[in-house]
BAFI-3210 file (N, C-alpha, C; in Angstrom, 3 decimals, decimal comma, padded with zeros to 6 digits):
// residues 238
n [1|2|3|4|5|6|7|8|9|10|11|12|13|14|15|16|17|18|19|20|21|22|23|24|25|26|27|28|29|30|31|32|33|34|35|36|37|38|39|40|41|42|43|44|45|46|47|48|49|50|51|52|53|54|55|56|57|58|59|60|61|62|63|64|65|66|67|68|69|70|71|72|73|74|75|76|77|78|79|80|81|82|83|84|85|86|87|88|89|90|91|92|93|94|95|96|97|98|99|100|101|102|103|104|105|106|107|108|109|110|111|112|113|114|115|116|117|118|119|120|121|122|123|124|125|126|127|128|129|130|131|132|133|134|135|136|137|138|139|140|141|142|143|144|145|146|147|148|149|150|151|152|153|154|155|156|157|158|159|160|161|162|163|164|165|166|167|168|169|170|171|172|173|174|175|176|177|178|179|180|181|182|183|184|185|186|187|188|189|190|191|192|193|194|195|196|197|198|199|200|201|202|203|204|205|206|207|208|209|210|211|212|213|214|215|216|217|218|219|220|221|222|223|224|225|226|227|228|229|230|231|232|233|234|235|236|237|238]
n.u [063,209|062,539|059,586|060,297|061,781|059,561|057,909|059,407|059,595|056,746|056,174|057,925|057,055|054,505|055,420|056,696|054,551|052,234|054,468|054,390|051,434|051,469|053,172|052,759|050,215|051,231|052,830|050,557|050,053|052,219|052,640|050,453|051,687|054,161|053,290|052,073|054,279|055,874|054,738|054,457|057,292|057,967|059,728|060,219|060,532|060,998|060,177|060,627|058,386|056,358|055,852|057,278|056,557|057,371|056,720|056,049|053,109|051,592|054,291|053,849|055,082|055,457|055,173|053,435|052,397|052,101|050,758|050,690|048,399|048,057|048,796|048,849|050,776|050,243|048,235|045,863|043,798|045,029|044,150|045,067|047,161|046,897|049,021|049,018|051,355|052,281|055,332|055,689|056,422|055,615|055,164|052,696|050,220|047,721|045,176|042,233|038,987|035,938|033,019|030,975|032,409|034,599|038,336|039,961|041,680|044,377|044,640|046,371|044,570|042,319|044,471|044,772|043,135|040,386|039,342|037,618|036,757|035,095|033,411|030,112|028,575|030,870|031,920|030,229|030,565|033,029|035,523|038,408|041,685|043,807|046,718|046,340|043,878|043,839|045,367|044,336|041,432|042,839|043,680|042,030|039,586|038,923|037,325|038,145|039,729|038,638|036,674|038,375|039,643|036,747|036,534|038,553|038,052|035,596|036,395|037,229|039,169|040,446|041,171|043,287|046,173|048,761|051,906|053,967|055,785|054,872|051,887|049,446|046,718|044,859|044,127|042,167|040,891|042,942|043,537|045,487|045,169|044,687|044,897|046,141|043,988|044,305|043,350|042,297|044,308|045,551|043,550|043,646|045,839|046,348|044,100|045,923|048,002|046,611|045,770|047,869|049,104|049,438|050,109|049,349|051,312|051,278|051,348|051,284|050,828|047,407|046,829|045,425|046,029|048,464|049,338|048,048|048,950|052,186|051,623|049,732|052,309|054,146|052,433|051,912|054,041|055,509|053,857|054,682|057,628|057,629|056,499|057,923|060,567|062,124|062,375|063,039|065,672|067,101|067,299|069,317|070,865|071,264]
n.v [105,028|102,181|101,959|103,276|100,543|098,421|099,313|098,775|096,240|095,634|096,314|094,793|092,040|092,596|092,422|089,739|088,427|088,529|087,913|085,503|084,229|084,885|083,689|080,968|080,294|080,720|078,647|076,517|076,664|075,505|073,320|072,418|074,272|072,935|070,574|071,341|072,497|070,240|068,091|069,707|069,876|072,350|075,137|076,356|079,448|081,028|083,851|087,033|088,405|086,137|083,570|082,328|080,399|079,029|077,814|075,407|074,538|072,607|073,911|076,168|078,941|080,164|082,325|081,637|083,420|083,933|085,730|085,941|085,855|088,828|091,538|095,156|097,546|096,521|096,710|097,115|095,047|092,390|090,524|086,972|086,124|085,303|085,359|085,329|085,076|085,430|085,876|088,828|091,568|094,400|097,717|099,340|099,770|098,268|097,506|095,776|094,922|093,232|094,807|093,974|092,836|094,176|094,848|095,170|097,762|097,051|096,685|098,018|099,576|102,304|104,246|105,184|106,710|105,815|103,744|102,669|100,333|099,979|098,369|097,742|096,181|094,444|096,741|097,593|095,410|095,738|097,447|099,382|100,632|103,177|104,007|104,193|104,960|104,171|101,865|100,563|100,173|098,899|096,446|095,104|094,894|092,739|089,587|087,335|087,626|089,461|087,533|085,990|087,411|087,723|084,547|084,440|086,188|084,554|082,496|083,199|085,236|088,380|090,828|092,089|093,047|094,407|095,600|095,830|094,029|091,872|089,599|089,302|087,803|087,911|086,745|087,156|087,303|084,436|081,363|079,194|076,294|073,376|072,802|073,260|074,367|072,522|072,453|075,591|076,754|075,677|076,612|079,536|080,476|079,539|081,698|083,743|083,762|083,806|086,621|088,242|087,119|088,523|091,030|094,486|097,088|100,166|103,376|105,832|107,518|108,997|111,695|113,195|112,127|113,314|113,909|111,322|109,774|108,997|108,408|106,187|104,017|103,644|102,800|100,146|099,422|099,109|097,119|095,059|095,640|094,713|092,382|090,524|091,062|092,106|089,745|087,891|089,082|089,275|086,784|085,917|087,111|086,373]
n.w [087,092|087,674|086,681|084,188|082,803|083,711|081,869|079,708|079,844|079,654|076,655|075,288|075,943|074,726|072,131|071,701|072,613|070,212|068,044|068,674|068,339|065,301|064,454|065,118|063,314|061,222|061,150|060,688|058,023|056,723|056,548|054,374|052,201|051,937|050,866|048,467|047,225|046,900|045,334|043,196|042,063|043,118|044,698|048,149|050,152|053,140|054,812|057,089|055,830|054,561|053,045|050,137|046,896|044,429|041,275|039,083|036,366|034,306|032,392|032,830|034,656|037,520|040,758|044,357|046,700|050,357|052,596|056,031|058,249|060,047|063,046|061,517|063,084|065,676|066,105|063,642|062,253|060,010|057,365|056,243|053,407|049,772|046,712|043,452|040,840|037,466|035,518|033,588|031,099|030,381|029,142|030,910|033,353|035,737|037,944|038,865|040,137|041,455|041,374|043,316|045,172|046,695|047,477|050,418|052,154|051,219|048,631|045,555|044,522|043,495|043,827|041,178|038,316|037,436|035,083|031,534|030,067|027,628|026,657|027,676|029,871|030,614|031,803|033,886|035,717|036,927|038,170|037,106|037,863|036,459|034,865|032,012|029,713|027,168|026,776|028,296|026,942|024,568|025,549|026,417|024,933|023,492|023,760|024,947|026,569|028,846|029,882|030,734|032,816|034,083|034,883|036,673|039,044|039,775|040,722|043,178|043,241|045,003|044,247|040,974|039,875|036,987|037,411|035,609|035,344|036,440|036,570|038,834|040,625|043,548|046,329|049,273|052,554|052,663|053,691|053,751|055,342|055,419|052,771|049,231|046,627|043,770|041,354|041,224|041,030|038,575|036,543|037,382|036,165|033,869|032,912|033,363|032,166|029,635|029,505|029,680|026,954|024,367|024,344|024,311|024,408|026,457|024,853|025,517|029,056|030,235|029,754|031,740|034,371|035,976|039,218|040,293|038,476|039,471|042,024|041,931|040,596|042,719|044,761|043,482|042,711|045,221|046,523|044,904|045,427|047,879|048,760|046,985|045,769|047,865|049,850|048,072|047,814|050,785|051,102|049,675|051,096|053,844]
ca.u [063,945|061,289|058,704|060,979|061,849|058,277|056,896|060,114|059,370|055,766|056,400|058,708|055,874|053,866|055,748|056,750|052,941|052,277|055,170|054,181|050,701|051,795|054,510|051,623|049,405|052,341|053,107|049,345|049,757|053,411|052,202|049,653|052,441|054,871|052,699|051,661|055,602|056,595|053,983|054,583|058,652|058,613|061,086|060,199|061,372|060,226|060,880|059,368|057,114|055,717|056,176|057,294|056,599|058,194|056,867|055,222|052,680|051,729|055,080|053,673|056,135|054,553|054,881|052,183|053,339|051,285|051,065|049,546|047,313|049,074|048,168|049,626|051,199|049,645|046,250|045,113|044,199|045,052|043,737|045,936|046,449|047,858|049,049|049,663|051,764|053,358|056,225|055,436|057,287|055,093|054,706|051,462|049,780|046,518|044,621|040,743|038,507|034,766|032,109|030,630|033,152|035,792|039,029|039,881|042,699|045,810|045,411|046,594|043,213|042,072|045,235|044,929|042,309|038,855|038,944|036,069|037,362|034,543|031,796|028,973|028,277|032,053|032,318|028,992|030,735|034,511|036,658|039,384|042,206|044,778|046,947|046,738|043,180|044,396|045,865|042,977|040,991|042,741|043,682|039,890|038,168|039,334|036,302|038,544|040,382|037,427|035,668|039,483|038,835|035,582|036,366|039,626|036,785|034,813|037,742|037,320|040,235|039,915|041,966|044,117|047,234|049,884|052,394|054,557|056,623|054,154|050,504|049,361|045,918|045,480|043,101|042,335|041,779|042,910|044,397|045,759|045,130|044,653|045,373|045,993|043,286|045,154|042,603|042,159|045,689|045,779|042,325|044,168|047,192|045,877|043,659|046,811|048,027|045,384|045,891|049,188|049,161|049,600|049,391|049,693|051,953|050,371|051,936|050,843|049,619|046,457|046,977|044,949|046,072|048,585|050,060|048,083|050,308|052,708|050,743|049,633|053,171|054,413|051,452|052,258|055,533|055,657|052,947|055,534|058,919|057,351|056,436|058,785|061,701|062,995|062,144|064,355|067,374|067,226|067,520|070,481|072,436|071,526]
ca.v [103,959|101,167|102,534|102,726|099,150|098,063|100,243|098,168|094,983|095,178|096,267|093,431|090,744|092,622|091,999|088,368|087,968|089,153|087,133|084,254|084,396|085,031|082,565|079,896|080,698|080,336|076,771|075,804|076,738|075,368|071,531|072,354|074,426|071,868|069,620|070,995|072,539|068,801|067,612|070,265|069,945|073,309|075,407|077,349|080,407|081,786|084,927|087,888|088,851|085,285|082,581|082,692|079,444|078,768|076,380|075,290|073,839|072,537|074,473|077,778|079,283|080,945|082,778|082,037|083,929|083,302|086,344|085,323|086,890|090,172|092,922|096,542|098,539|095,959|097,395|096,965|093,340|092,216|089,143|086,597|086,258|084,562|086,529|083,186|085,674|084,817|087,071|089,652|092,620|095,573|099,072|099,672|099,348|098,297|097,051|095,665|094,651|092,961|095,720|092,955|092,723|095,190|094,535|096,006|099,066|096,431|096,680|099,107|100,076|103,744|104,767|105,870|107,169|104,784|103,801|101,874|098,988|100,595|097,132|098,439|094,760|094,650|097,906|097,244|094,476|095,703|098,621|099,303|101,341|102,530|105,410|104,102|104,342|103,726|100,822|099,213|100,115|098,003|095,133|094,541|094,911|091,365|089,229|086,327|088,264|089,702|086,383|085,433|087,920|087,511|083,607|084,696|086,427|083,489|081,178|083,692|086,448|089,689|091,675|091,652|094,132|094,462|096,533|096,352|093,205|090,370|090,082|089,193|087,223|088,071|086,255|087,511|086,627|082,988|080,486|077,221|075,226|072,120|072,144|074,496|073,814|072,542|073,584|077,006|077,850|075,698|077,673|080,866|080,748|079,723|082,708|084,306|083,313|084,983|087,815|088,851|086,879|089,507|092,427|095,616|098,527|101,773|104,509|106,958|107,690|109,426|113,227|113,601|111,465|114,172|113,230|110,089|108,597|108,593|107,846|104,711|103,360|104,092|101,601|099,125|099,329|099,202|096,162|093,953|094,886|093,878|090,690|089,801|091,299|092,204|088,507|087,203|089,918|089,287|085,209|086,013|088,030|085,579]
ca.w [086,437|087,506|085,777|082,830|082,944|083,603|080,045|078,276|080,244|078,885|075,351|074,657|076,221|073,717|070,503|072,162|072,262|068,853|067,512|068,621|067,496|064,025|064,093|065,262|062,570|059,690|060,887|060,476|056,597|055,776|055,513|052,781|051,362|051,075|049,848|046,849|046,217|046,538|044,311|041,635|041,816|043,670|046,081|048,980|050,927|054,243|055,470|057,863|055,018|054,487|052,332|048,995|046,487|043,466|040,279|037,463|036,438|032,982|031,669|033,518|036,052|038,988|042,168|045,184|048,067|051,007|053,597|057,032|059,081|061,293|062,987|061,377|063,706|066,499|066,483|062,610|061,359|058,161|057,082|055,950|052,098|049,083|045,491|042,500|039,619|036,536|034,929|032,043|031,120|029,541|029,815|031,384|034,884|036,134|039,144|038,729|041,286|041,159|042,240|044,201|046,526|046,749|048,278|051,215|052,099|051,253|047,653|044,950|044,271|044,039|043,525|039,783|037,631|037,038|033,596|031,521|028,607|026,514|026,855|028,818|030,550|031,754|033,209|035,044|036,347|037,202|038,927|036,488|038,013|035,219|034,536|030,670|029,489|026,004|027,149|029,086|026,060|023,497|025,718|027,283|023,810|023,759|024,779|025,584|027,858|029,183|029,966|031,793|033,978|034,669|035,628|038,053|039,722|039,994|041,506|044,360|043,824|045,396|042,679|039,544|039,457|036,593|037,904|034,383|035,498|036,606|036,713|040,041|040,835|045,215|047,302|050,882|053,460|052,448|054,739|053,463|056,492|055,128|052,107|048,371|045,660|042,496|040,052|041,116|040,824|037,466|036,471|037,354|035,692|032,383|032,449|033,382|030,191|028,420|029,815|029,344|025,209|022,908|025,471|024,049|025,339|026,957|024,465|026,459|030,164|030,212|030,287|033,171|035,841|037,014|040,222|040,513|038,053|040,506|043,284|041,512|040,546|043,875|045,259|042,913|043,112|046,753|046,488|044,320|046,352|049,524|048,117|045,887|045,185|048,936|050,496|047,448|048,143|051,967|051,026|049,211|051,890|054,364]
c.u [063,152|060,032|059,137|061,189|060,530|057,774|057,909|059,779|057,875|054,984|057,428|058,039|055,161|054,086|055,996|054,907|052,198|053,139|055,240|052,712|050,851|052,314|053,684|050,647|050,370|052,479|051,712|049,408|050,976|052,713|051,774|050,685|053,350|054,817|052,671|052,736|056,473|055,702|054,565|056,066|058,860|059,670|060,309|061,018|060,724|061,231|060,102|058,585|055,998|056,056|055,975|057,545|056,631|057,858|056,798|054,411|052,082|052,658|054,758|054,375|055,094|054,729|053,701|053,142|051,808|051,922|050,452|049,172|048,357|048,251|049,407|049,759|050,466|048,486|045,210|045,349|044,118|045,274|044,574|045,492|046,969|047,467|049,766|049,897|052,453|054,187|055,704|055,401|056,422|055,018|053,026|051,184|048,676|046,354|043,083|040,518|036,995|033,941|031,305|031,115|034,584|036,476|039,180|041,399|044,252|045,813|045,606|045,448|042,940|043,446|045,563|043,523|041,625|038,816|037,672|036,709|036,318|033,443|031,538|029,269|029,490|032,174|031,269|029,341|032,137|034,386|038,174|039,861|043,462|045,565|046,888|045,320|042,832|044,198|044,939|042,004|041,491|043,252|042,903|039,263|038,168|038,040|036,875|039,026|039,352|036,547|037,454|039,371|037,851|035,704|037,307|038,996|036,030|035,439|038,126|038,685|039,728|040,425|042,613|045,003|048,460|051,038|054,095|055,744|056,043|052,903|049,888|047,440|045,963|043,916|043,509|040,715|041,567|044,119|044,819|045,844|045,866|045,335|044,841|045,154|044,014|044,552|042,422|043,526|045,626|044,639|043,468|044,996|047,058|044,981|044,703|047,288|047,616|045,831|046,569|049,866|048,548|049,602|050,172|049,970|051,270|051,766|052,586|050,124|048,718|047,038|046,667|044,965|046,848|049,433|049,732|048,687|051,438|052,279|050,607|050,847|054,322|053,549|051,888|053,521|055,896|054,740|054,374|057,105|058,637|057,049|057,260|060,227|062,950|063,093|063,007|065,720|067,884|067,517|068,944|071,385|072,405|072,222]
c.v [102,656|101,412|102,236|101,347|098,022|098,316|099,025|097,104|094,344|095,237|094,836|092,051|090,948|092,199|090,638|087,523|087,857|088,287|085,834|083,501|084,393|083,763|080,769|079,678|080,580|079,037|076,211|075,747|076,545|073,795|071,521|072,954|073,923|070,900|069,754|072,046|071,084|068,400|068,042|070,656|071,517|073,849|076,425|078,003|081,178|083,034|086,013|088,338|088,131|084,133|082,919|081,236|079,232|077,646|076,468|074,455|073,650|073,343|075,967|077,825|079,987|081,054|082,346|082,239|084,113|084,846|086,208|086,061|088,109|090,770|094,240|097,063|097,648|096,394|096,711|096,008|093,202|090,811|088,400|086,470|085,308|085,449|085,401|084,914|085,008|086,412|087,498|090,191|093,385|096,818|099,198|099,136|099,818|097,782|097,137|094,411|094,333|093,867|095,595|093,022|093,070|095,116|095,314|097,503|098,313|096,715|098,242|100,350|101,512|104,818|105,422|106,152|105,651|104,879|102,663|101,365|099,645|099,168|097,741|097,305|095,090|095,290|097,829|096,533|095,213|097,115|098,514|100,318|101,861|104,274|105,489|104,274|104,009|102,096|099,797|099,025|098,946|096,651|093,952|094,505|093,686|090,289|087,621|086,252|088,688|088,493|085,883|086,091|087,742|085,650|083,437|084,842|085,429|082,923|082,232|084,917|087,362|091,031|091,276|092,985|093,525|095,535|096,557|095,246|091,878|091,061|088,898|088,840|087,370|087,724|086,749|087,941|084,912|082,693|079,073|076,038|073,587|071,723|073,057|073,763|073,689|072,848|074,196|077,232|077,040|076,788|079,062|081,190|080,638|080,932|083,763|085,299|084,491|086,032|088,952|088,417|088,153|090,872|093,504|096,613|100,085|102,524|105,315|107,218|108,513|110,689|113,759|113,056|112,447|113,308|111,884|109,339|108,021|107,994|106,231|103,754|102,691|103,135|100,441|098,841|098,755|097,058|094,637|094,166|094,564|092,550|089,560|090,228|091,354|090,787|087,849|087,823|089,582|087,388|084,951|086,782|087,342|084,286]
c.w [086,443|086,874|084,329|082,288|083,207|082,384|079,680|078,674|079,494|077,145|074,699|075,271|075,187|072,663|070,986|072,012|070,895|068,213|067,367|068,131|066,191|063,822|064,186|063,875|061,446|059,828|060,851|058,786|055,746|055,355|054,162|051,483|050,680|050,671|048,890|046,937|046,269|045,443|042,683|041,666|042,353|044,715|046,821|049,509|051,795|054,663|055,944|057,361|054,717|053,926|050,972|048,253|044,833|042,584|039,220|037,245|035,297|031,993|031,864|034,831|036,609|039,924|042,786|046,837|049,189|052,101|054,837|057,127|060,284|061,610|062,539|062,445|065,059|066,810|064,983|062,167|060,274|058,144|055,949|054,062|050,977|047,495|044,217|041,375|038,793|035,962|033,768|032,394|030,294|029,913|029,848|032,890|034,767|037,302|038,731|040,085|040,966|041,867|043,284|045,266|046,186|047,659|049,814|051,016|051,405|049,922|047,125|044,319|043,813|043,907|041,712|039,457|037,060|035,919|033,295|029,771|027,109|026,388|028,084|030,015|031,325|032,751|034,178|036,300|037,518|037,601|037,939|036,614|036,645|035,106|032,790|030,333|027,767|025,896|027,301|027,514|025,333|023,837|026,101|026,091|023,589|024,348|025,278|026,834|028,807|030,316|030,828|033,117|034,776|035,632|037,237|039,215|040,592|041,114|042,669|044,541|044,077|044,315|042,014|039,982|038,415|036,930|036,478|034,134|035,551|037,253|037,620|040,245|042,567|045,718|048,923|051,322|052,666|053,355|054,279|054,630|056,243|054,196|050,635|047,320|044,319|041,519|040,081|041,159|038,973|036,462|035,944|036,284|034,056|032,088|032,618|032,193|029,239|028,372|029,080|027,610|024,850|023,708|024,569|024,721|024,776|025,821|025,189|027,406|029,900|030,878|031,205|034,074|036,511|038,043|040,512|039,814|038,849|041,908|043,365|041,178|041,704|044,505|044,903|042,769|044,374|046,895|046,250|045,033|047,726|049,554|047,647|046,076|047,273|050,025|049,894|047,980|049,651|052,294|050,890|050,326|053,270|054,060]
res [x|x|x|x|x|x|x|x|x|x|x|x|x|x|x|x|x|x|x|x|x|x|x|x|x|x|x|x|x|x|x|x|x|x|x|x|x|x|x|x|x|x|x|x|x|x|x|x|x|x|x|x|x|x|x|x|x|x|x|x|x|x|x|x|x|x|x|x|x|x|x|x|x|x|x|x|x|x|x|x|x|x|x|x|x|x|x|x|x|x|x|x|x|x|x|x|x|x|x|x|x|x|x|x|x|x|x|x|x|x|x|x|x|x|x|x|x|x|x|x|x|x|x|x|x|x|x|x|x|x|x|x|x|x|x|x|x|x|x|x|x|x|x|x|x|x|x|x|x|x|x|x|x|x|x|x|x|x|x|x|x|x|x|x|x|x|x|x|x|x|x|x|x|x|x|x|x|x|x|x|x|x|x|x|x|x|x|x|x|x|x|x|x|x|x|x|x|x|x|x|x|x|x|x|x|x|x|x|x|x|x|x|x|x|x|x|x|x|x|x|x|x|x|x|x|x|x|x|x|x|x|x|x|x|x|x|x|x]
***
C-alpha cells in the first residue's frame, strides 16, 4: 500500500511538474498576443490546446492559434507552434511542404499520395501531398498562385494544408516571446487570398490513392478539430 502511494505520489509531481512548465512557457507568449489582438480589434481564447486568436486585418478574417511547446505522452517534444488560417469551403485536400526543410511528424504530410502541379521548377521545389491530382493540377498551373506559395515559404512557414474548410499557413517551432511580426501575418494572408481566389473543385479523387484517401482526411481532419473546432465547442460549454 506504501509503495502504491509512493508510484501515485510521484506520478502526480510528475504531471504537476510538466504542467507547470508548460503553463510557464504560455504566459511568456500571451503579452505579444494581446498586443497585436488589441491592436487589430481582436478576441482571444485560451484553452488546454493553446491559444486561439481571432481578427482581421485589412478586411481579411483570420485564425492564428498559437500551440506552445509540450512534451507528447511526457517523453516526446514538440516544439511550440503557430497555424494563421483564413476560411474557404471547397472540395479538395492538400498539404505542401518546401523540400528544403521538411516539417517534422506533427503535420499532415505523407499521408496521401505525392502529386506534381505539372511545372518542372515548382515540383523541384515543393512536396505536394493530395488525394486530388486533378485538382492540384489545375489550381498550381496558376503562376500567381505558384509564386504565393513560394513567398509563404519565404516568410518562414513550415507547411500549407487545405483540409476542404480553411487553408492553414503553420510555423514551428515559433514562439512569440516578445512580440508577433505584423507583416508576416499581413504577407501571409494576402497570399492566402490568392490561393483560395477562384479555387477550383477536385471532381474526382485520384483512383489510386485507395486507402490513403482516408488516411489523409482522417490527418487533416484530426489536424483542424484539434485546433479549431473542439477549443471553440469546449468555450461554449464552459
Amino acid at each position: 500500500m506504501i509503495v502504491l502511494l509512493v508510484s501515485l505520489s510521484g506520478i502526480l509531481s510528475l504531471f504537476a511538474i510538466v504542467f507547470y512548465l508548460e503553463n510557464a512557457a504560455r504566459k511568456r507568449t500571451v503579452p505579444a498576443l494581446e498586443h497585436f489582438a488589441k491592436k487589430n480589434d481582436g478576441t482571444i481564447i485560451y484553452n488546454w490546446n493553446g491559444i486561439i486568436l481571432s481578427g482581421a486585418m485589412e478586411e481579411e478574417k483570420f485564425l492564428l492559434i498559437h500551440s506552445p511547446r509540450r512534451r507528447k505522452y511526457f517523453l516526446i517534444p514538440q516544439p511550440p507552434s503557430i497555424a494563421l488560417s483564413i476560411t474557404h469551403q471547397a472540395n479538395g485536400l492538400f498539404a505542401i511542404a518546401s523540400k528544403s526543410t521538411p516539417p517534422g511528424p506533427g503535420s499532415p504530410l505523407g499521408a496521401a499520395p505525392l502529386v506534381k502541379t505539372g511545372n518542372a521548377l515548382f515540383d523541384k521545389e515543393f512536396l505536394i501531398y493530395s488525394p486530388h491530382s486533378a485538382f492540384i493540377a489545375t489550381n498550381f498551373k496558376d503562376g500567381e498562385k505558384r509564386q504565393a506559395i513560394r513567398r509563404i515559404f519565404t516568410l518562414g512557414a513550415k507547411w500549407l494544408n487545405f483540409d476542404g474548410f480553411s487553408l492553414s499557413a503553420v510555423w514551428e517551432p515559433f514562439e512569440p516571446d516578445t512580440e508577433i511580426d505584423e507583416n508576416m501575418i499581413k504577407e501571409t494572408l494576402a497570399r492566402l487570398t490568392v490561393l483560395v481566389k477562384h479555387m477550383q473543385p477536385a471532381l474526382d479523387p485520384n483512383p489510386d490513392t485507395g486507402s490513403k484517401l482516408y488516411a489523409f482526411i482522417f490527418a487533416i481532419l484530426a489536424v483542424f478539430l484539434a485546433t479549431v473546432v473542439l477549443p471553440v465547442a469546449l468555450l461554449y460549454l464552459m
